[in-house]
C-alpha positions in Angstrom: -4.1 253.4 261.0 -4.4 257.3 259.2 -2.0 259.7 259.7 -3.8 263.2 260.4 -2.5 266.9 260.1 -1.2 267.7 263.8 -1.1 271.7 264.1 0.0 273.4 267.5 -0.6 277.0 268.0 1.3 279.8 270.7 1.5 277.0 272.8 3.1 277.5 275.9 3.3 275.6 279.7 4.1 276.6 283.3 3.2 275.1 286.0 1.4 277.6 287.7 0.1 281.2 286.5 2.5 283.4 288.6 5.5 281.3 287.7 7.9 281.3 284.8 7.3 279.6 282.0 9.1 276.2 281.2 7.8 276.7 277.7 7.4 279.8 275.2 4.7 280.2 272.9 5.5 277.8 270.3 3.7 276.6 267.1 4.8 274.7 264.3 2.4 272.1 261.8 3.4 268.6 260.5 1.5 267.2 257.6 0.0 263.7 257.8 2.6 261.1 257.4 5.4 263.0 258.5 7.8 262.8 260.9 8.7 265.7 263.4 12.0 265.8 265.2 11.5 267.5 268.6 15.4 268.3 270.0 17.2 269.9 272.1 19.8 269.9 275.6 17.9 268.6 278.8 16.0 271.2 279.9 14.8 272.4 276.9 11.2 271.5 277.0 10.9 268.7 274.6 9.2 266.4 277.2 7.0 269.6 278.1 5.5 269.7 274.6 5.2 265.8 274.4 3.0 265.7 277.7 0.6 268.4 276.2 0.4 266.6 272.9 -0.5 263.4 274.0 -2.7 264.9 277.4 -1.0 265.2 280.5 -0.1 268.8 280.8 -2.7 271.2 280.3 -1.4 274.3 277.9 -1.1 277.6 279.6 -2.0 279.3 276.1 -2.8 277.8 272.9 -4.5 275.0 271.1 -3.4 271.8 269.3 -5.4 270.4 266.5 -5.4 266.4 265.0 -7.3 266.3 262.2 -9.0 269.4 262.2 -10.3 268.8 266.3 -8.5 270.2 269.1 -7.5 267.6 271.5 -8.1 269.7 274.3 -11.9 269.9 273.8 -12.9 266.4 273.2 -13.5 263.2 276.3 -10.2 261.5 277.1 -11.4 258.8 274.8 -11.8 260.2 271.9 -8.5 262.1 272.1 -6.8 258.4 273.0 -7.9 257.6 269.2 -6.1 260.2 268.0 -3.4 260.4 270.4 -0.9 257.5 271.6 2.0 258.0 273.3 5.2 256.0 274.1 7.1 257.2 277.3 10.2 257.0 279.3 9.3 256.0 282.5 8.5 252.6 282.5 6.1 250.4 284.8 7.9 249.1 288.0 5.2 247.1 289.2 2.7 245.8 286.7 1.2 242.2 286.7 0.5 241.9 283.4 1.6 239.5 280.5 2.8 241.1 277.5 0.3 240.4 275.7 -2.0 241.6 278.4 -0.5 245.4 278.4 -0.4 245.4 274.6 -4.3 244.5 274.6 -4.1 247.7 276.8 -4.2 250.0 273.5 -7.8 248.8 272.6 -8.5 250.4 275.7 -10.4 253.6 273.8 -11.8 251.3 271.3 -13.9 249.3 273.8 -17.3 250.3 275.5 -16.6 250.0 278.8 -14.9 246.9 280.4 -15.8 244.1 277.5 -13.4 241.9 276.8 -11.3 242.1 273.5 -13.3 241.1 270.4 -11.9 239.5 267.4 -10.7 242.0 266.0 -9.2 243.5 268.9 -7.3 240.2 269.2 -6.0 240.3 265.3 -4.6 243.7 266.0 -2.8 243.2 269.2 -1.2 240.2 267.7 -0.4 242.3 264.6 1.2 245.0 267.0 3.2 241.9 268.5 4.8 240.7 265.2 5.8 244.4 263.8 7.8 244.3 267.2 8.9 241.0 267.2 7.5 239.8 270.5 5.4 236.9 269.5 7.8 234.3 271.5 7.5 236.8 275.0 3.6 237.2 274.3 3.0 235.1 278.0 6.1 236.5 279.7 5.1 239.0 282.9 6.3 242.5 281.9 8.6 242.9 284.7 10.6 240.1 283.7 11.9 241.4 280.7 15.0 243.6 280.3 14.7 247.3 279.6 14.4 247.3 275.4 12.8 244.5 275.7 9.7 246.5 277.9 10.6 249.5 275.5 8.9 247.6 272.5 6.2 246.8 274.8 5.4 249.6 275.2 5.9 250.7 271.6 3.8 247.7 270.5 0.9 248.7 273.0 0.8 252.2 271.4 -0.1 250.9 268.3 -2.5 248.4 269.3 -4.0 251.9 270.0 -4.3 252.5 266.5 -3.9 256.5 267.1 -3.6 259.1 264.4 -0.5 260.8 266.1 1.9 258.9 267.5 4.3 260.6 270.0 7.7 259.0 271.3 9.8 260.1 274.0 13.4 259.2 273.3 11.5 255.8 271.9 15.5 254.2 271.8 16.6 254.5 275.3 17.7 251.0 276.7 17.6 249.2 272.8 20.8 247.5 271.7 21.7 249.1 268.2 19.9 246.5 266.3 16.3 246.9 268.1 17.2 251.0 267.4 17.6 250.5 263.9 14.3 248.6 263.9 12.3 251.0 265.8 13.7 254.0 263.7 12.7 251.7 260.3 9.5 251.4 261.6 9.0 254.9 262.5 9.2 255.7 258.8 7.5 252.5 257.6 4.1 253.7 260.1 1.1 255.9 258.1 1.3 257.9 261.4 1.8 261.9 262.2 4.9 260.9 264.6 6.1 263.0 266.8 9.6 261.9 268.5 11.8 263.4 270.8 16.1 262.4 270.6 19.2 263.3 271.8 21.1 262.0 268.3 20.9 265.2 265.9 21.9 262.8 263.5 19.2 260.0 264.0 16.9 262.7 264.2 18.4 264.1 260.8 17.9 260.9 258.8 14.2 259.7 260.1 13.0 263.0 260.7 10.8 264.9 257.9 10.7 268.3 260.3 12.9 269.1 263.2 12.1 271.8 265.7 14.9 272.8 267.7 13.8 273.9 271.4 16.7 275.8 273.9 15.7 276.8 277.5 11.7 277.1 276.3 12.2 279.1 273.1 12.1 277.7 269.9 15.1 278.0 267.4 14.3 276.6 264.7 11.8 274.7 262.8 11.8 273.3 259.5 14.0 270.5 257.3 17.1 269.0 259.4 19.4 270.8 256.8 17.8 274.2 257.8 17.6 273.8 261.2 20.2 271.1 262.5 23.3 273.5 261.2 26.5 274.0 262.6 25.4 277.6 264.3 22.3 276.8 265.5 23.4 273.2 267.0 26.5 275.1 268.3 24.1 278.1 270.4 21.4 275.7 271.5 23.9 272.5 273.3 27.0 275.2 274.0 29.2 273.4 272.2 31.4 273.2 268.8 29.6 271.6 266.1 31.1 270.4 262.9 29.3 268.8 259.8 31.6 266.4 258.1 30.8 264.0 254.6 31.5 260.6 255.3 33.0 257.9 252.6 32.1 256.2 250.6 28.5 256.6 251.8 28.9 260.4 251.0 26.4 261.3 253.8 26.6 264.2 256.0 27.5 264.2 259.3 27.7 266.1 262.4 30.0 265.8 264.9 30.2 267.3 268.8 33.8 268.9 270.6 33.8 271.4 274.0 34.5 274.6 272.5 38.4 274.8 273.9 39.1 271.0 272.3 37.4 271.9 268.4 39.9 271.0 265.5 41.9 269.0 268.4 40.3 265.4 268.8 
């Protein structure tokens, strides 16, 4: 896997011309290798920007290059090398091993409908041990708990082998130890990640960029410490935000009250 320069420009979505727009013109770049923080409160348009990163909503203005190539003007194929994504809706109803839906990622790699070639077979099975689902690799999918599906999922995308990898809150339904694991792999991966979270202070630790969304308008990008402050965090969620030093790690951190309850809990 190689990480590739991802660079969005005045990109912007509604879902139809005469109607508001969900999301501004927004544009930001993240070098190859980095990590890019996409926050905000629900409503904000984080999952709007994912779904016209990784394909499914057409931009109503604006381009987004991987690589140099604009996603937008290549076969679906091609832009699922580049482009993998990891979602939060999961499959209800999917008959499929685990192994089966990871093998799913070679998908773009393969002419056609062959089967999986040797190689295809080493890299699912290397996708399966990262996640640690070698001993579930004959289980059907829908017999496995939520996190357990999550890294499924996870494990799939990168059997993709993609360039850019984007994550929608990637540690919804993980117990705290498969979180820490994801996030440690997130860093560990030569991928351009993008990953949207609702922990500012997750998303301040693995996150090389953050860009800070409120009601479709950007309000910050950059480094967590320039954007993730105690004003801007406090205008974008409407609450009272506090950054605090915790010992003896001596780590920042920040911390959430309703405005009428700040200096009280």
């Amino acid at each position: 896997m190689n990480a590739a320069d991802l660079i969005a420009e005045n990109l912007s979505w509604g879902p139809r011309k005469n109607q508001p727009l969900l999301l501004h013109p927004t544009s930001f770049e993240v070098n190859a290798g980095q990590v890019l923080g996409v926050v905000g409160p629900n409503g904000a348009g984080k999952s709007t920007l994912l779904r016209m990163i990784y394909r499914y909503h057409t931009p109503s203005s604006g381009h987004i290059h991987v690589d140099g190539q604009d996603i937008w003007a290549m076969p679906p194929r091609a832009a699922a090398r580049k482009v993998a994504a990891v979602l939060q809706e999961q499959p209800t109803s999917f008959g499929l091993t685990v192994r089966e839906v990871v093998a799913l990622g070679r998908t773009p790699h393969r002419l056609g409908y062959s089967t999986l070639g040797a190689q295809d077979a080493e890299i699912v099975d290397e996708a399966l041990s990262r996640l640690d689902l070698q001993s579930l690799s004959f289980r059907d999918l829908l017999t496995l708990s939520g996190g357990e599906r999550q890294r499924v999922m996870v494990a799939r995308a990168l059997a993709q082998q993609p360039q850019v990898l984007v994550l929608d809150e990637p540690t919804n339904h993980l117990d705290i130890r498969h979180q820490l694991e994801v996030l440690a792999l997130i860093r560990e991966l030569d991928l351009t990640i993008v990953v949207s979270l609702h922990d500012l202070n997750m998303a301040s630790q693995i996150c090389d960029r953050i860009l800070l969304l409120e009601n479709g308008h950007t309000m910050g990008f950059g480094l967590p410490e320039t954007v993730l402050t105690e004003a801007k965090v406090s205008d974008a969620f409407r609450i009272d935000a506090r950054r605090e030093y915790l010992r003896p790690s001596n780590t920042q951190h920040l911390s959430f009250h309703l405005p009428d309850q700040r200096g009280t809990l």
